[in-house]
N, C-alpha and C positions, 0 to 999 in steps of 0.2 A: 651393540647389544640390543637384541629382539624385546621391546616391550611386553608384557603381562597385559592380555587384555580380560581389564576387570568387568565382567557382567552386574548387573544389579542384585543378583539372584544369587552369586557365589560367593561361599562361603571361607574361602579363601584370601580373607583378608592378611595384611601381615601386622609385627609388630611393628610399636610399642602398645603392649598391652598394661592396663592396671587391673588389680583385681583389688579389693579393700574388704577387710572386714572378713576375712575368710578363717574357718575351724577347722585345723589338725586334729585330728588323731591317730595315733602313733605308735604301732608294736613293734619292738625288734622280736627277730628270728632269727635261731642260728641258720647259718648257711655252712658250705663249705668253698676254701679258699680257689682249689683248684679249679672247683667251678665256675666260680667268678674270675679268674680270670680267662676261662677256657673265654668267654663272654667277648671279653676284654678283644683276646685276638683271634676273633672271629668278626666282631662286629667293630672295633675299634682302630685296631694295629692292621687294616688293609695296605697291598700293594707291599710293596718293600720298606723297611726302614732307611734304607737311602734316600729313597724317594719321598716318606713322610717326614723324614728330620724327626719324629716321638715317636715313643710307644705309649700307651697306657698298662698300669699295672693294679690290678687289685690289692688290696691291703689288709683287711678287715676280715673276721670270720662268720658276720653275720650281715644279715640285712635289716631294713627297714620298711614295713607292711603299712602305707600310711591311706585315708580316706580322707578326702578332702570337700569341705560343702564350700562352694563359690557363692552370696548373694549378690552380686553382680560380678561380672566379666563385661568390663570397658576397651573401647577400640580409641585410641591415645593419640590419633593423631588425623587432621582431617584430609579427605571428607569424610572417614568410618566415624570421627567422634561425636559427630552430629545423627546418626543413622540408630541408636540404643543401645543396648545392651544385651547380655546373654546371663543364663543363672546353670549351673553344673554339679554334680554329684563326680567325682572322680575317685579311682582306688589305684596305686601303684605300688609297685617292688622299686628301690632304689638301694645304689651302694655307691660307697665312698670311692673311689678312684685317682689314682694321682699320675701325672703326666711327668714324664724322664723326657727331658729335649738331647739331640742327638748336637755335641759339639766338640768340633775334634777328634772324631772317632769315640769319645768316652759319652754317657750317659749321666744327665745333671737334673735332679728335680724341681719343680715349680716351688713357689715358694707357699701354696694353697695345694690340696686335694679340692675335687671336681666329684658334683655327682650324676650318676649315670641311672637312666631307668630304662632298665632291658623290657619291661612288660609295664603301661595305662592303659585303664581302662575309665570310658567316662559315658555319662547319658544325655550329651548334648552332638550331635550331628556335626553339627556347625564347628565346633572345639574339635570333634576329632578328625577332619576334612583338613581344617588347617593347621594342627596339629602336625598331620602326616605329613602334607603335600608340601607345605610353607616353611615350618621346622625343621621336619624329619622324626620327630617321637612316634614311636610305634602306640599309637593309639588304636582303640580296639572301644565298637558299642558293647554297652554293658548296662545291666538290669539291676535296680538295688532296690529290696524290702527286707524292713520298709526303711522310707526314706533316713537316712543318716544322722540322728539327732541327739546331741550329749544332754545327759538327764534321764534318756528313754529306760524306762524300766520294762518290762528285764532289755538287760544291754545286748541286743539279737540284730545282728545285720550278716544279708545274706546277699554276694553280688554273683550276678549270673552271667554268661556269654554263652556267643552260639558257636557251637565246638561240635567235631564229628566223634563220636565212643569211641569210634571203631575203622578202622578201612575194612568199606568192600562195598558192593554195588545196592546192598540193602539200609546202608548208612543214610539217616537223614539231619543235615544240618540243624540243629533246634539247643534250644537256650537252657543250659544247666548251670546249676553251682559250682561256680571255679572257689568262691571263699566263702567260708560259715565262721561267723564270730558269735560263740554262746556262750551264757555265764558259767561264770565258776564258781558252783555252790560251796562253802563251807572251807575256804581258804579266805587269810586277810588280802586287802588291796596292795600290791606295791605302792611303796610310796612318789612322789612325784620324781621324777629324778632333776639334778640339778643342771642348768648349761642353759645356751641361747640355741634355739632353732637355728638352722639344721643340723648342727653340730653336737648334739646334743650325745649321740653315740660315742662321740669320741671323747667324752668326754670324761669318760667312765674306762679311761684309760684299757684299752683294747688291747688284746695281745698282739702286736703288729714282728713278726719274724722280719722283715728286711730290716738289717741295724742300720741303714742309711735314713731310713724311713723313721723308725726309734726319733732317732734324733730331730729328725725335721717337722714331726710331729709335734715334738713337745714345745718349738719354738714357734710351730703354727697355734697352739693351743692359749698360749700364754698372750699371745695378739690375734685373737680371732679376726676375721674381715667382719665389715657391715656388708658386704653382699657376696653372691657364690655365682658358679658358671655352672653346665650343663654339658654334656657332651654326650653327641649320640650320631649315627648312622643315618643319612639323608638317600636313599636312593628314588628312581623312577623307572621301570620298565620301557622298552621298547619293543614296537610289536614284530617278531610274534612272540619271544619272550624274554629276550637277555635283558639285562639293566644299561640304560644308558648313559644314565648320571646316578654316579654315586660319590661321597661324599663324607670326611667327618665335620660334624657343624658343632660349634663351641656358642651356647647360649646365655648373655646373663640376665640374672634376676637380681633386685632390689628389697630384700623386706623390711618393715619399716612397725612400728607399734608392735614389735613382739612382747607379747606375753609372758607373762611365768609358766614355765608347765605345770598343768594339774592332774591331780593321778586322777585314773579311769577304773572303776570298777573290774572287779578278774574276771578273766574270759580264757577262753580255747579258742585258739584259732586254728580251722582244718581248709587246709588247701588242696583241690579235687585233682587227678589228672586226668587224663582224655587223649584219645589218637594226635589230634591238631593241638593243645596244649598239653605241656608238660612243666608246669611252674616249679612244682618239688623237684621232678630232677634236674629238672636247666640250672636251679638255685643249690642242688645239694640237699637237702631235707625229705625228710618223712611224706610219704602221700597218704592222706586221706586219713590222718591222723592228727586228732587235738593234741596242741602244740602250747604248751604257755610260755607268754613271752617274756622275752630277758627283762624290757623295758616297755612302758606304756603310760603314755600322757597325752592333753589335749594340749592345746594355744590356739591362742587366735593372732592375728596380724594383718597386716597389708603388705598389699604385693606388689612390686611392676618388672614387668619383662620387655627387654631392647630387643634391637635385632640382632638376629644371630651373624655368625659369620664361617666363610668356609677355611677352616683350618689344612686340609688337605684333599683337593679332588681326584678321582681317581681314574687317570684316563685310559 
């Protein structure tokens, strides 16, 4: 196997990463099913299921709109651990997903649900380089005002990305509102909802249609895990344009000091669409339309992420 030749300059590190001390905030949205899992076997269930041995299946009817403030992003392991740190504003769309393994010709589920983030966005360079390249999460630069901060009165965050309106030769790439979070005058607060991060939706016992799923829910519910995976789409282009490594990569993470959730003052939240994005319809939801959420709370915790691994390449 070909070594990784690391430069001083790139950004490109890998894990183990820690993060500590980091602030959730956390809206569900309805979604629609179908859509997610259109996601699912588009970006998930590549290649043949003979040849992956899983599928992934969506579950859940809604998602999770989370923004996340990092005060430090730690490289875990040397030489990166000696080299500093990094600090990050992130926003992402995430959903619950649960893997069926293929055995015996029948189909059998994990004994965890897995989450999936079809769309981050973050304002650190460096995070979303390695993000992409290292990972495989579709990270994407992104603009937030103003900065991210529980307390803030009135509670207004607006994250931005550079997105085309429009196709056609007069289109210029430039930085709009893909999310606006603005108060909600003259409604009371939801109150904090009850459960441990990340699980927190399911908590709230969800209408889940597969009765196989029913069932394995409620036995995942009642032993939640201390840590969760990740699951997402790792590819690389080769020139001049096909892909030449692609990949499902299975990621886990660690949290550690979670919190209680605490309610968040009421807000709307409107998500934009654009030619090059399309969040409302990739998700199933309303565009450009204030939206109030199911669920909304903050936490705080600590983080650490391993490395990932390649669950199935696709050659």
């Amino acid at each position: 196997m070909i070594s990784f030749i690391q430069r001083i300059d790139d950004p490109e590190i890998p894990p183990p990463y820690r993060f500590p001390g980091i602030t959730i905030m956390s809206f569900q949205l309805p979604a629609t099913l179908a859509n997610l899992q259109a996601f699912c076997d588009e970006l998930l269930n590549i290649g043949s299921l003979a040849d992956r041995g899983f599928e992934y299946r969506a579950f859940t009817d809604f998602v999770d709109l989370e923004i996340v403030t990092y005060p430090k992003m730690l490289f875990d392991q040397p030489p990166f651990s000696n080299m500093g740190y990094a600090t990050q504003q992130e926003l992402y769309f995430r959903f619950y997903v649960w893997k069926f393994n293929l055995i015996g010709g029948l189909l059998f589920p994990d004994p965890f649900p897995q989450l999936f983030f079809p769309f981050i966005y973050v304002d650190n360079s460096w995070s979303m380089i390695s993000g992409r390249n290292v990972i495989g999460f579709p990270k994407v630069m992104a603009q937030f005002r103003p900065t991210p901060m529980l307390g803030a009165n009135p509670f207004q965050i607006t994250a931005s990305a550079l997105v085309l309106k429009s196709f056609s030769a007069a289109s210029q790439l430039d930085w709009q509102p893909i999310v606006q979070i603005n108060p909600r005058k003259g409604v009371a607060a939801l109150k904090a909802p009850k459960g441990r991060w990340p699980w927190v939706g399911l908590a709230v016992k969800p209408n889940i249609a597969d009765p196989h799923l029913k069932v394995q829910s409620s036995a995942f519910m009642a032993d939640l895990p201390s840590m969760f995976s990740t699951v997402q789409l790792k590819q690389f282009r080769d020139l001049p344009a096909n892909a030449c490594f692609q990949a499902v990569v299975n990621t886990p993470f660690t949290p550690s000091k979670i919190g209680m959730p605490k309610a968040l003052p009421p807000v709307t939240i409107t998500v934009n669409s654009y030619a090059t994005l399309d969040i409302p319809g990739a998700l199933g939801f309303a565009s450009a339309t204030p939206l109030q959420p199911t669920l909304q709370y903050s936490v705080t915790l600590d983080m650490s992420m391993g490395n990932g691994v390649d669950l199935f390449v696709n050659n």
